[in-house]
C-alpha positions as CSV (number, residue, x, y, z in Angstrom):
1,X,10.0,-50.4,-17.1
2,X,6.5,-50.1,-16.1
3,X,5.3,-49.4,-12.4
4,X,1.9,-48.7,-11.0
5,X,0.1,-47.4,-8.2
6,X,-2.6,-48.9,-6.4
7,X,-5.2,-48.3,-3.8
8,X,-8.4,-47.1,-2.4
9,X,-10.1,-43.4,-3.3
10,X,-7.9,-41.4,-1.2
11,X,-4.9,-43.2,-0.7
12,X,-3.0,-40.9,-2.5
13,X,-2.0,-42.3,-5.8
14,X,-1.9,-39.3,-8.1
15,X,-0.2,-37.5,-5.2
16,X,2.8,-40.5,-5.1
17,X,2.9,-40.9,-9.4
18,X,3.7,-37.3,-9.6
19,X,6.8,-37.0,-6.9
20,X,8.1,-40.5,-8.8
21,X,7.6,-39.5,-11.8
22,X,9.7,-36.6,-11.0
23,X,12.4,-38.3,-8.7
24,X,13.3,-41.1,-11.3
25,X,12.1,-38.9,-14.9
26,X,9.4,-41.5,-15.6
27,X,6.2,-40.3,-17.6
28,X,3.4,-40.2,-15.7
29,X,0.1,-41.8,-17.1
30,X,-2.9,-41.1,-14.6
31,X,-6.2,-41.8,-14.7
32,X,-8.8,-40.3,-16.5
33,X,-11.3,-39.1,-13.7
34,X,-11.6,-35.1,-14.8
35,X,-12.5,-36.3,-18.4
36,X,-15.0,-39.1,-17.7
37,X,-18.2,-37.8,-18.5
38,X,-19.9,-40.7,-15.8
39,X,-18.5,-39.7,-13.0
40,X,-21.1,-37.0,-11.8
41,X,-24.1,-39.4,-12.8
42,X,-22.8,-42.2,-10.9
43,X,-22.3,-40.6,-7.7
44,X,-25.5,-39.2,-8.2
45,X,-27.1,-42.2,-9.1
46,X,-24.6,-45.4,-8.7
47,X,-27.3,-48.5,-9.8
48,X,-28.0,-46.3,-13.6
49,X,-24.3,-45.7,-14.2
50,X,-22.5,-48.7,-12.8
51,X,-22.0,-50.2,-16.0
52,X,-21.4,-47.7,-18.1
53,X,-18.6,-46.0,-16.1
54,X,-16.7,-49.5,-15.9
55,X,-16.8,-49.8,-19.0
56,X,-15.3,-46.6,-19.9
57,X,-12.6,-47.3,-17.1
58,X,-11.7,-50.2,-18.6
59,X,-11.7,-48.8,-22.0
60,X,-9.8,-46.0,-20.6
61,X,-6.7,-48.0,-18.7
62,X,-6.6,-51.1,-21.7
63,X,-5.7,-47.9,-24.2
64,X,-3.5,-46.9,-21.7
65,X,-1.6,-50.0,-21.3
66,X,-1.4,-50.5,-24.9
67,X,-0.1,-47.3,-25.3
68,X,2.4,-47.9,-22.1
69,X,3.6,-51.0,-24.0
70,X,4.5,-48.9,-27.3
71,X,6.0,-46.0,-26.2
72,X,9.3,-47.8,-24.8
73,X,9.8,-45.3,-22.2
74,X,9.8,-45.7,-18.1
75,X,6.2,-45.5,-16.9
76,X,4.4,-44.6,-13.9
77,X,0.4,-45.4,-14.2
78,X,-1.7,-43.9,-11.2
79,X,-4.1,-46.6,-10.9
80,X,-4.2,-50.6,-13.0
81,X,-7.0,-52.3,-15.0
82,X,-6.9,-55.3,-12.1
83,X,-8.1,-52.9,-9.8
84,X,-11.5,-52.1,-11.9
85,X,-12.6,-55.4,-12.6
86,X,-11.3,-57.1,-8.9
87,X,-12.6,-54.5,-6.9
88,X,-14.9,-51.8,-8.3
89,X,-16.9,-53.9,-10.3
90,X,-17.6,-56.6,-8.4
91,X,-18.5,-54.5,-5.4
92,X,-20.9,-52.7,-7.1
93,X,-22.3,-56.3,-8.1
94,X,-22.3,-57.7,-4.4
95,X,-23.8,-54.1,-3.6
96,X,-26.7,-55.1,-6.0
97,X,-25.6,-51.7,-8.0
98,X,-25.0,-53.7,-11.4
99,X,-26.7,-56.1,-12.9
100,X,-26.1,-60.2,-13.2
101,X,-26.3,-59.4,-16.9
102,X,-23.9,-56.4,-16.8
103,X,-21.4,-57.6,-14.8
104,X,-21.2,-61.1,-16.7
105,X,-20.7,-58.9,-19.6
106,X,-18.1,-56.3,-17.9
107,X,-15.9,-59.9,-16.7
108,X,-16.2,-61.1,-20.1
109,X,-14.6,-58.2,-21.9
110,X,-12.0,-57.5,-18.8
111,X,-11.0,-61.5,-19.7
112,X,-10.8,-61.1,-23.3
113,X,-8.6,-57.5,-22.5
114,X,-6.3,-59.6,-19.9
115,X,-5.4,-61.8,-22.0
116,X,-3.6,-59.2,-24.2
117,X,-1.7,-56.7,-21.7
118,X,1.3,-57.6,-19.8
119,X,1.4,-56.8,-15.7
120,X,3.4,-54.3,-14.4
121,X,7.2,-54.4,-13.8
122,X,6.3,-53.2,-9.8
123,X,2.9,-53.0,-8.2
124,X,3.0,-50.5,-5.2
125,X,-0.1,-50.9,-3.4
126,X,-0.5,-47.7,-0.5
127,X,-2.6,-49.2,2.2
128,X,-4.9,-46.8,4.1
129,X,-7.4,-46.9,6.7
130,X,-10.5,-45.1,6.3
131,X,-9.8,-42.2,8.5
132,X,-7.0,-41.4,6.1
133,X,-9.1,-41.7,3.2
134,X,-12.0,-39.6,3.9
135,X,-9.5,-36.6,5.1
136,X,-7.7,-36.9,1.6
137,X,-10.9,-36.8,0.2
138,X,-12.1,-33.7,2.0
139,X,-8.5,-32.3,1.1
140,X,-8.7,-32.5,-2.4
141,X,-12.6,-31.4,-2.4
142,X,-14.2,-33.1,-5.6
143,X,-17.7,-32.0,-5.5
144,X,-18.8,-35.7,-7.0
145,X,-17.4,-37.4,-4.0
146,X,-18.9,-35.7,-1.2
147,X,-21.5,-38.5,-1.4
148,X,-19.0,-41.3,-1.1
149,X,-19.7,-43.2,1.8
150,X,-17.8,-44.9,5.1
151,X,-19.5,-48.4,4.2
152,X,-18.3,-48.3,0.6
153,X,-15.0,-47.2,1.3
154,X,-15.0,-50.4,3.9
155,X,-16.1,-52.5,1.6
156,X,-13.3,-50.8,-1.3
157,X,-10.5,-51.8,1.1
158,X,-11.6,-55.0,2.1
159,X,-11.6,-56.2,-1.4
160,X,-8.1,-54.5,-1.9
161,X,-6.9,-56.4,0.6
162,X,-8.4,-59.7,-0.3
163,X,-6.6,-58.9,-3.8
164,X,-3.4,-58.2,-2.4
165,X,-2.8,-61.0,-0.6
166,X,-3.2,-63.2,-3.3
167,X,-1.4,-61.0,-6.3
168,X,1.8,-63.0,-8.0
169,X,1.7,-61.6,-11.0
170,X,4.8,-59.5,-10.6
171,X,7.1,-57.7,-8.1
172,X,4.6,-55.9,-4.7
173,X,5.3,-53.7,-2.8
174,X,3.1,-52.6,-0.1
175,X,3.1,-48.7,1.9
176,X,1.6,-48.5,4.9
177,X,0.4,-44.5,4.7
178,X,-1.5,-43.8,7.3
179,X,1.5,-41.9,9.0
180,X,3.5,-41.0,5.6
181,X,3.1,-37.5,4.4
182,X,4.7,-37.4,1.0
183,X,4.3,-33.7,0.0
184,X,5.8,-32.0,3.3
185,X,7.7,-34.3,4.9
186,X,10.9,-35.2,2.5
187,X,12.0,-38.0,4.6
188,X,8.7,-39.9,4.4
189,X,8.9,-39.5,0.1
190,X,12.7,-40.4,1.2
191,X,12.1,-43.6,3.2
192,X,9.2,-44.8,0.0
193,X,11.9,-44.2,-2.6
194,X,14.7,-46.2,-0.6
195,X,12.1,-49.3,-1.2
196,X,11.3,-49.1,-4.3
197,X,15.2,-48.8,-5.0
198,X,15.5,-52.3,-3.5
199,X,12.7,-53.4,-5.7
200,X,13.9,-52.3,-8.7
201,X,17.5,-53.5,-8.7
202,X,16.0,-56.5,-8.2
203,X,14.3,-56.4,-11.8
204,X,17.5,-56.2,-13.5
């Protein structure tokens, strides 16, 4: 079986794969963000790097998948290829911060890569306002995001949501976690893991 997270920067993905992946013994896959050597330029300078670190996302999560699809095993992924090429690329396109040319060439290769990788089992998507957001960001205190802004993490969740609402490709379900603490409250983890029960006896 194969379950992802989704959602914004902040929204606490990582946070949520690891406390599943522990309840239910699934292996975690997470996302590659300490070992991506674009990060720090793109903060820095987002119109130079746009392409090049979508690209190595996409690289990144289509090896993961195909590696997800092989092992046989339960799977948890922090994070799914739709999410790069229906929200992060695109806004960085409508931002003007990539290229007609690059991001003709970035939908051309996430097509191709679609084409070849099956959706995930479950899609849980954690919805999150910005205030929530930008304190999770302060929490976890990346250096490279200190620069992220309130008007791109608006536009971020406005696309999520516009993606959400029209996502059939499998079984969704949506956390609300603005008022969810997952680490220190065990009833909030509790009340999570009591829906995604009732999703997945439903896949069997």
């Amino acid at each position: 079986m194969h379950v992802a997270i989704a959602g914004n920067i902040g929204a606490g993905k990582t946070t949520l794969t690891k406390l599943l992946a522990k309840h239910y013994r699934w292996s975690p896959h997470y996302e590659s963000v300490e070992e991506n050597p674009y990060l720090d330029d793109f903060y820095a300078e987002m119109e130079r790097w746009s392409f090049n670190l979508q690209v190595y996302f996409l690289n990144s999560r289509f090896r993961q998948i195909l590696e997800i699809r092989d092992s046989g095993k339960n799977i948890i992924q922090d994070r799914t290829i739709y999410e790069d090429a229906h929200i992060f690329a695109p806004n960085l396109h409508a931002m003007g911060l990539m290229t007609n040319r690059d991001y003709s060439n970035y939908s051309s290769l996430f097509e191709l890569m679609e084409k070849l990788v099956a959706p995930p089992d479950l899609l849980i998507y954690l919805r999150a306002n910005i205030s929530t957001l930008v304190d999770q960001i302060h929490k976890r205190g990346r250096e490279y995001e200190n620069t992220i802004s309130i008007d791109y993490l608006s536009r971020l969740n406005e696309r999520y949501e516009a993606w959400i609402s029209t996502y059939t490709k499998g079984k969704l379900l949506i956390v609300d976690v603005d008022n969810l603490d997952f680490v220190d409250k065990p009833e909030d983890l509790g009340a999570v893991i009591d829906k995604i029960d009732a999703q997945i006896h439903g896949l069997f």
